[in-house]
C-alpha positions as CSV (number, residue, x, y, z in Angstrom):
1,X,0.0,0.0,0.0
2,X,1.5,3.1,-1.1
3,X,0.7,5.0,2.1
4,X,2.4,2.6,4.3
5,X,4.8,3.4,2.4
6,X,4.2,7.3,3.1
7,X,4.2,6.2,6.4
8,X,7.5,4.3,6.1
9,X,9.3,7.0,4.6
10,X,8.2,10.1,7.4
11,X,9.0,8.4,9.9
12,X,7.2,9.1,13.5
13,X,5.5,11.7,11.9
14,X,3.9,9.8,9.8
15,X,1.4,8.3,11.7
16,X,0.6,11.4,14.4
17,X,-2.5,14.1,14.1
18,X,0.2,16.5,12.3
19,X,0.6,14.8,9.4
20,X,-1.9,14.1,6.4
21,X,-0.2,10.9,5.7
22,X,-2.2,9.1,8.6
23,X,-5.5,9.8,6.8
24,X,-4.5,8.4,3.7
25,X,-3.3,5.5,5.4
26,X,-6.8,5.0,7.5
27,X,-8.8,5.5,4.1
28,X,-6.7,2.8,2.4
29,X,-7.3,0.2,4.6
30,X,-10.8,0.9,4.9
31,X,-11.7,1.1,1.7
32,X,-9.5,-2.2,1.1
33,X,-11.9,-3.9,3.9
34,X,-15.1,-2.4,2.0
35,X,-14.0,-2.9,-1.7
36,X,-11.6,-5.9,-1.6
37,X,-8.1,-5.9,-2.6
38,X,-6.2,-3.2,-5.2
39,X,-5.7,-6.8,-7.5
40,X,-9.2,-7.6,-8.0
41,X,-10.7,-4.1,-8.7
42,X,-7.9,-3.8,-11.3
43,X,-8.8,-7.2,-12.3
44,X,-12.5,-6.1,-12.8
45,X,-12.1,-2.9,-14.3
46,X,-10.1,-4.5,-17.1
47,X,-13.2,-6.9,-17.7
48,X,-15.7,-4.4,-17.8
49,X,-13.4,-1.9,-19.9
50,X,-12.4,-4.8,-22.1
51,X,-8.7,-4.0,-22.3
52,X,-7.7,-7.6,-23.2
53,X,-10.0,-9.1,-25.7
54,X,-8.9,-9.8,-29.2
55,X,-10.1,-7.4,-31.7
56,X,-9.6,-7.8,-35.3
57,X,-7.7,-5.7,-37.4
58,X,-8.3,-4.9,-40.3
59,X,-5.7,-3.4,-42.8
């Protein structure tokens, strides 16, 4: 998760009241409990976008 990472790379302040990184990091995992994982959404907008069906071409 990219703002673990956030996290990670402020250090202390990171994860304290000062810092915006915190609420990134809150709405991440919450919205990974609500939505499921980052793979899957990918997964489905690719299906519903159909990014990987075979289209003829014609030249």
């Amino acid at each position: 998760m990219a703002s673990a990472e956030a996290i990670q790379l402020h250090g202390g302040i990171g994860f304290t009241w000062e810092h915006g990184a915190q609420l990134y990091f809150k709405r991440a995992a919450g919205d990974e409990l609500l939505f499921g994982p980052v793979h899957r959404l990918r997964g489905y907008a690719a299906e519903v976008a159909r990014l990987f069906e075979a289209a003829e071409v014609t030249v």
